[in-house]
C-alpha beads as a LAMMPS data file, in Angstrom:
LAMMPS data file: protein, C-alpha beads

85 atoms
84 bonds

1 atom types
1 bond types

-500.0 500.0 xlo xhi
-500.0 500.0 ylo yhi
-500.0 500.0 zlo zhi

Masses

1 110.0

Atoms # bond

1 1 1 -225.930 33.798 346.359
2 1 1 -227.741 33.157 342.876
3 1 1 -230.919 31.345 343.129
4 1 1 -231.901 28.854 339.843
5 1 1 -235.139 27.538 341.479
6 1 1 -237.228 30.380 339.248
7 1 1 -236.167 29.348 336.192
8 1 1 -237.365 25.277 336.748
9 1 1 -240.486 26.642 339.206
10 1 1 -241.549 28.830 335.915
11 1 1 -242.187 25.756 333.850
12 1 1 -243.486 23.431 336.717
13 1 1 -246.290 26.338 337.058
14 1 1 -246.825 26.034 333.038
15 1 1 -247.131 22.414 333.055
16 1 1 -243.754 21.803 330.886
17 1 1 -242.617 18.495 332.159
18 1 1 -241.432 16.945 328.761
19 1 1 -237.622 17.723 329.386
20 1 1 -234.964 18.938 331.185
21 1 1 -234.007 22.939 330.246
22 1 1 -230.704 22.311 328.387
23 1 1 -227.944 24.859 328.952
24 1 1 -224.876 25.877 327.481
25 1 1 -222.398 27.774 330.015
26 1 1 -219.726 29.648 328.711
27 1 1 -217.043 30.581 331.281
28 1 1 -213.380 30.487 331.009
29 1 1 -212.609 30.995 334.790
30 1 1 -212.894 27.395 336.278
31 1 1 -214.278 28.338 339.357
32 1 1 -217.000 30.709 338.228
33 1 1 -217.624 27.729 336.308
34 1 1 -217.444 25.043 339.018
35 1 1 -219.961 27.147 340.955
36 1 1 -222.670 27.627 338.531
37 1 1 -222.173 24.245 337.284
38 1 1 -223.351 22.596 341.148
39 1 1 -225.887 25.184 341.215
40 1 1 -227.620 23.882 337.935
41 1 1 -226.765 20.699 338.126
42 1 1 -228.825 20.710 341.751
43 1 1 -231.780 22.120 339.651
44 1 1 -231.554 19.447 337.148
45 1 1 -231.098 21.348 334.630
46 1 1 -228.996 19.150 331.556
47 1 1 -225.825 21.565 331.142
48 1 1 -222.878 21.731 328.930
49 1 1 -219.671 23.752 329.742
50 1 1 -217.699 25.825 327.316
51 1 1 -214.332 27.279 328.118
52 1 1 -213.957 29.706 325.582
53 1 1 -215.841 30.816 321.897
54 1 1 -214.934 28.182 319.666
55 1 1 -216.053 25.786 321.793
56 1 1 -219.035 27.532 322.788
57 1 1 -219.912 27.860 318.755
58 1 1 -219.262 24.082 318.438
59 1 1 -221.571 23.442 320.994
60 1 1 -224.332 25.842 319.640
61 1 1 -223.975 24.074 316.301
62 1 1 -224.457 20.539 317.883
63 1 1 -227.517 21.120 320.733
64 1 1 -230.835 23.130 320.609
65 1 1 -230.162 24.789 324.158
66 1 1 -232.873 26.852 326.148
67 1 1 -230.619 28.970 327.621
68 1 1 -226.576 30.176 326.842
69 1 1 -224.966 31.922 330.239
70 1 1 -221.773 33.471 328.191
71 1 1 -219.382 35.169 329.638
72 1 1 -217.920 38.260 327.501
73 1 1 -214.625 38.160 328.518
74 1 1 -213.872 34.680 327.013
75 1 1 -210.651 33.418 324.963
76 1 1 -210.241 32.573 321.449
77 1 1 -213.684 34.476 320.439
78 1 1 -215.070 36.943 322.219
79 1 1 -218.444 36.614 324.294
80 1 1 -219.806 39.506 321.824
81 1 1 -218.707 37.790 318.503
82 1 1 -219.991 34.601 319.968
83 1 1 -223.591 36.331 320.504
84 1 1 -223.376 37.866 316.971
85 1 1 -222.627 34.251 315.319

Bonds

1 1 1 2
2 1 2 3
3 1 3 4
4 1 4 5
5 1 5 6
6 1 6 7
7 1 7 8
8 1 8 9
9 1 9 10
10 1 10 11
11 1 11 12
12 1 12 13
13 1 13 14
14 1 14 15
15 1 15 16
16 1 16 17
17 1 17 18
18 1 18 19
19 1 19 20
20 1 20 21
21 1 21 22
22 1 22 23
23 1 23 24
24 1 24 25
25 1 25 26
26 1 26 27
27 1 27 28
28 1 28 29
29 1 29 30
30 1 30 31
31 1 31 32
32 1 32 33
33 1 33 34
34 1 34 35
35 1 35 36
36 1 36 37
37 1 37 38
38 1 38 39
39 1 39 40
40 1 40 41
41 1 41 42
42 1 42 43
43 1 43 44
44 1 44 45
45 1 45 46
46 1 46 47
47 1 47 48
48 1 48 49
49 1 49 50
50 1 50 51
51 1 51 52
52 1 52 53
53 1 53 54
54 1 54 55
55 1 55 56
56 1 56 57
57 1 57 58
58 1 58 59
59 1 59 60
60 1 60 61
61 1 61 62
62 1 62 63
63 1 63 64
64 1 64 65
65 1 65 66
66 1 66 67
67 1 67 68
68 1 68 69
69 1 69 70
70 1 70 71
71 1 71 72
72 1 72 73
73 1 73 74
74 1 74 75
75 1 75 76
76 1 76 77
77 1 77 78
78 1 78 79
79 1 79 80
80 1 80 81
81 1 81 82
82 1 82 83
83 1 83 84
84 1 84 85
């Protein structure tokens, strides 16, 4: 079972309340996806969901995010030429 309570307990405990961490997901299998998606969204963390590299890139372009969970494996770009762009 993965745990996400860390990540929002870390900034509670530095007295960041001013916004919600904003992540970008990148996962092409839509239940991996699903998953982590509930988990997050139970943390309250503000999350967008990208099925594959271009989207992923368009979303980069478009939000600041705190944190990008990308899968390697993904279609259309690869996880690895995502992370280099």
């Amino acid at each position: 079972m993965i745990q996400f309570s860390h990540l929002a307990d870390s900034k509670e405990k530095k007295g960041i309340h001013s916004h919600a961490m904003r992540i970008l997901l990148v996962e092409d299998e839509e239940k991996i996806a699903a998953f982590l998606k509930r988990g997050l969204k139970e943390h309250k963390f503000v999350l967008d969901v990208a099925p594959d590299g271009e989207e992923a890139l368009y979303f980069a372009d478009l939000n600041p995010y705190d944190l990008i969970i990308l899968d390697l494996g993904i279609p259309k770009i690869s996880g690895i030429n995502v992370c280099k762009q």
